[in-house]
C-alpha positions in Angstrom: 97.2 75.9 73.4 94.3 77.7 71.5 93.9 80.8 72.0 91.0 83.6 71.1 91.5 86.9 70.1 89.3 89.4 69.7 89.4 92.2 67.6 92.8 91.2 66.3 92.5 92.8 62.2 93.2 95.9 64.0 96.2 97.9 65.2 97.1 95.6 68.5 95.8 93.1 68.1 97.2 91.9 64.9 100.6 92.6 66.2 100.0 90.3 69.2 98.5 87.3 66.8 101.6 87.5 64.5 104.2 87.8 68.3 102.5 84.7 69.6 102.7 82.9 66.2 106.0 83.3 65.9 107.1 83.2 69.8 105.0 79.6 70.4 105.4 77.1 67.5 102.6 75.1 68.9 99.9 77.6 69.9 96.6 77.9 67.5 95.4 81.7 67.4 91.6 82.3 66.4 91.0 85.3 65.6 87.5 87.0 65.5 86.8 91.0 64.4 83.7 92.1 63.2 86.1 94.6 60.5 84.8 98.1 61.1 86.7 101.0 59.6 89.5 99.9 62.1 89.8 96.8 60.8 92.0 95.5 58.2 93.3 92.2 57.1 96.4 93.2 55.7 97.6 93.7 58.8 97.2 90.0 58.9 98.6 89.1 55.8 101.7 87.7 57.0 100.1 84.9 58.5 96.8 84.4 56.5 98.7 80.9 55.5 99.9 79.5 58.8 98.0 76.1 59.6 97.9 77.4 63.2 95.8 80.6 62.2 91.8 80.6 61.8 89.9 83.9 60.9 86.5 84.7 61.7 84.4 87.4 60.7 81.9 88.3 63.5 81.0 91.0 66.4 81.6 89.7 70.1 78.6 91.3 71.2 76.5 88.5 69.0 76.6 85.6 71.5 75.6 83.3 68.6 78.9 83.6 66.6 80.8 83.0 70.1 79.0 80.1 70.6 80.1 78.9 67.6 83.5 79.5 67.7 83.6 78.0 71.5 81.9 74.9 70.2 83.8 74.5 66.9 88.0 75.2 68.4 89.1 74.3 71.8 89.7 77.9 72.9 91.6 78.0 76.3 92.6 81.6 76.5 90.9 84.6 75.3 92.6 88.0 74.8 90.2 90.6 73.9 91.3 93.5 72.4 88.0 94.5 70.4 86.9 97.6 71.5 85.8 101.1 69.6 88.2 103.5 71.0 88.1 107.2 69.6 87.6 109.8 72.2 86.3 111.8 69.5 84.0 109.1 67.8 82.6 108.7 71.2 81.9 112.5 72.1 79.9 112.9 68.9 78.3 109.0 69.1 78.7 106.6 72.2 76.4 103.7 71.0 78.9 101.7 69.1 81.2 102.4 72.7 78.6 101.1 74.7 77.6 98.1 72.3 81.3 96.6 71.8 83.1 97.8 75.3 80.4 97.1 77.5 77.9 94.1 76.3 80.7 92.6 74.0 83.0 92.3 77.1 79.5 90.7 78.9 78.6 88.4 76.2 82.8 87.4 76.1 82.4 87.0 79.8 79.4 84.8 79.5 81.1 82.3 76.9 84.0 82.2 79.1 82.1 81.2 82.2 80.0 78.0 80.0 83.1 76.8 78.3 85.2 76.5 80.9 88.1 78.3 79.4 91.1 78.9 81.6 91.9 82.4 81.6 90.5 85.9 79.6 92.9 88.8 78.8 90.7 92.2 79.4 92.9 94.9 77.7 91.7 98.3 78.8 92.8 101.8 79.0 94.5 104.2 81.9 92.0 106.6 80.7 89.6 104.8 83.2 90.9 106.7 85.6 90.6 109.9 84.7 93.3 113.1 84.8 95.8 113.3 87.6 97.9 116.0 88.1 101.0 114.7 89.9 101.9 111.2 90.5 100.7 107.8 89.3 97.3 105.7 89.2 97.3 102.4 91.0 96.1 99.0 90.2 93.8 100.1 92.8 92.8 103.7 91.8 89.2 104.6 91.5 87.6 105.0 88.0 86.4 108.4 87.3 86.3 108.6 83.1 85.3 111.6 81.6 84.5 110.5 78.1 82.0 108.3 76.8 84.8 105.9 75.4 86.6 105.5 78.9 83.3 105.2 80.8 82.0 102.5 78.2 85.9 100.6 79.1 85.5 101.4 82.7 82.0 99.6 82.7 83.7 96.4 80.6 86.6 96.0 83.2 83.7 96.7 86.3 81.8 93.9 84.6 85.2 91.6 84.7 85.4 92.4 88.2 82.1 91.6 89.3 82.4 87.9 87.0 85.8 87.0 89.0 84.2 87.8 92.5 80.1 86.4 91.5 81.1 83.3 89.4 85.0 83.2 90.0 85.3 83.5 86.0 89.1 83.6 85.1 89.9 87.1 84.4 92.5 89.4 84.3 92.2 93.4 83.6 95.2 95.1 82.1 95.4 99.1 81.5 98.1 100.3 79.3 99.4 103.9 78.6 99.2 105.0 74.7 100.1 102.7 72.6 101.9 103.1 68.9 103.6 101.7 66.2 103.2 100.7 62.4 99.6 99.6 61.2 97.9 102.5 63.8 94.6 103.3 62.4 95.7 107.1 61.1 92.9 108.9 64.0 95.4 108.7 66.6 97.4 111.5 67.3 100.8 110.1 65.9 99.8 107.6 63.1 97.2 111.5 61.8 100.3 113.4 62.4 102.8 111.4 60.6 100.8 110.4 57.4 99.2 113.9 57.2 102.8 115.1 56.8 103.8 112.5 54.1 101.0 114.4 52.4 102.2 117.6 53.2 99.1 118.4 55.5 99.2 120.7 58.7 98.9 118.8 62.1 96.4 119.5 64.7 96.9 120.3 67.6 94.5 120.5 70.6 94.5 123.6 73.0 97.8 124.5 74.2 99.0 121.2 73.5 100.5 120.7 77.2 98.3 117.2 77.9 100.3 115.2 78.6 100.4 111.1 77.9 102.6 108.2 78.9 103.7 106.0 75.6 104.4 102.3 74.7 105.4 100.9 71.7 103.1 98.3 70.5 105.6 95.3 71.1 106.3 95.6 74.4 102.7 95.7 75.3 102.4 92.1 73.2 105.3 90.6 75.5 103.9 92.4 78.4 100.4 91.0 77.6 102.2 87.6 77.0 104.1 87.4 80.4 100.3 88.7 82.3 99.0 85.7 79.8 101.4 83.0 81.3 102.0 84.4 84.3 99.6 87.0 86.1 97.2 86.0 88.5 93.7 85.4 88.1 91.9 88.1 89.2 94.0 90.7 89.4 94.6 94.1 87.4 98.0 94.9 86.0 99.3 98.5 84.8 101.3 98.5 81.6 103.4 101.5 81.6 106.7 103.1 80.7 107.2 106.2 82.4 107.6 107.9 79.1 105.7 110.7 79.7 105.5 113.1 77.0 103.1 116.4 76.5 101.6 116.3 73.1 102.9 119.6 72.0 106.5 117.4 72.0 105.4 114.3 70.7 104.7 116.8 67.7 107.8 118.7 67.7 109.6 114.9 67.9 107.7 113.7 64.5 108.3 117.1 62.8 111.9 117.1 63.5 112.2 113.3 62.9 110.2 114.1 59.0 112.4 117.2 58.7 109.6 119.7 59.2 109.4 123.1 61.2 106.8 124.0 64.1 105.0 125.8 60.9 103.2 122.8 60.2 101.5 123.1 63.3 98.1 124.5 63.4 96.6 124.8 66.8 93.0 124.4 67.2 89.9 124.2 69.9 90.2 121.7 72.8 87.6 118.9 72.5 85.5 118.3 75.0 86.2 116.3 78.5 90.1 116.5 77.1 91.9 115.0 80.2 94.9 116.5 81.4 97.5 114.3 82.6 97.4 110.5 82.6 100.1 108.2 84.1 100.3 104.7 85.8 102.6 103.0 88.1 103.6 99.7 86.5 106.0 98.6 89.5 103.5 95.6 89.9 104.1 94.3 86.4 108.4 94.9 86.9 108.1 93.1 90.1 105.2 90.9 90.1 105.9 89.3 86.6 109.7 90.7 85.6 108.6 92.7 82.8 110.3 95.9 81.8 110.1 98.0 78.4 112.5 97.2 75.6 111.8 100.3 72.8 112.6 103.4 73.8 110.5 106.4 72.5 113.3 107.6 70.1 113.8 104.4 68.6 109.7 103.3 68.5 109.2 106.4 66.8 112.1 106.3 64.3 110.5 102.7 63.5 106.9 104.3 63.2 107.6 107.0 60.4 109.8 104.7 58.7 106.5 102.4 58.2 104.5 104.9 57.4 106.7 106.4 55.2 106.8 102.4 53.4 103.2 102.0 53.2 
């Protein structure tokens, strides 16, 4: 099998290419990113040398280097995880949102639907769905984003669903809770908080810190994405969650403890705008669908995470 993955020099995706490497002797992974600040090959450096492995440097939203890619490898599956996706990047400029998340996922969709391939991986976001105060979104929630990165993902996974039900194009939409782990991109909240302690810096922290988030660490959403790969169904949406729900005043208090650092290194500061509350999904359709469950804890993920950081 040959499979295509998009935006994989980055944080997730590079962890997935180096999982399926190693889990499937026989599969080919192409990989495509267009290597924006997000981007970095050494995150791929462990397998720039395995025959199985082809890098390409390109933008999905530039039907011309998809075409060639489609015509040159025999690409059966595509997993796309390119996607900008910094709330805060987004509030203060939304164009590079809209460019990637919405007409790369159409220009992906497009080269899916000429060449025939057999399935495409969407891999999207709970933030679709807004803020909820008690419970658990659905597979079958309604989207209601309130920033211009969620909205810009909501409208790529709208634009899967209307492919699967106009021209029956193989797709599957997955939304995960946070995801983390080594080679993180330092803007999110625990890669910024961990390396701006190694450097002695003060951490953030948004409002009253009391939103609250649901976390996975980043390789059980590769073997979650690989069991949806090989086993979901086409046309159907899958929550990846872990019912780790933490607010983010103590996801801080966890990494200052865990570095050996007091609440004083916490600075708290204005809440950004369209800052949702609460997010949290109901996974029981991966865990009885597809048989998946959650391997890392959050104590051990995290241990693992600073102990990268701290390495590199």
């Amino acid at each position: 099998m040959t499979i295509l993955v998009t935006g994989a020099a980055g944080f997730m995706g590079s962890h997935f290419v180096k999982y399926v490497l190693e889990a499937y002797p026989t599969y080919r992974v192409v990989v495509l990113d267009k290597l924006t600040y997000a981007g970095n090959l050494d995150n791929l450096k462990e397998v720039v040398l395995n025959p199985r492995y082809t890098f390409v440097q390109g933008d999905i939203a530039d039907p011309g280097v998809l075409q060639k890619i489609f015509n040159e490898h025999p690409i059966e599956v595509v997993v796309n995880y390119a996607a900008e996706t910094h709330v805060d990047r987004s509030v203060m400029d939304p164009t590079a949102f809209l460019k990637t998340n919405v007409f790369g996922v159409y220009h992906l969709l497009e080269a899916v639907r000429q060449f025939g391939v057999k399935r495409m991986i969407q891999i999207s976001t709970d933030e679709v769905f807004g803020s909820i105060d008690v419970g658990a979104f659905t597979e079958t929630s309604a989207f209601e984003p309130n920033s211009p990165y969620s909205a810009a993902k909501a409208g790529g996974d709208l634009l899967c669903r209307s492919y699967v039900a106009t021209h029956n194009v193989p797709v599957i939409v997955t939304h995960s809770c946070n995801v983390y782990g080594p080679h993180q991109y330092p803007e999110k909240l625990i890669p910024l908080f961990i390396t701006n302690l190694i450097e002695g810096k003060k951490v953030s922290l948004y409002g009253d810190g009391l939103n609250v988030r649901e976390w996975i660490y980043v390789t059980d959403h590769c073997r979650a994405i690989d069991r949806i790969m090989h086993e979901g169904i086409l046309g159907e949406v899958y929550n990846i969650g872990t019912g780790e729900e933490m607010t983010n005043r103590a996801i801080t208090l966890v990494v200052l403890s865990a570095m050996k650092y007091d609440k004083d290194m916490i600075e708290m500061v204005q809440d950004r705008p369209g800052h949702d509350r609460r997010y949290a999904i109901d996974h029981t359709k991966l865990t009885t669908k597809l048989g998946w469950q959650p391997d890392v804890r959050f104590e051990e993920g995290i241990r693992q995470t600073i102990e990268w950081y701290r390495k590199n």
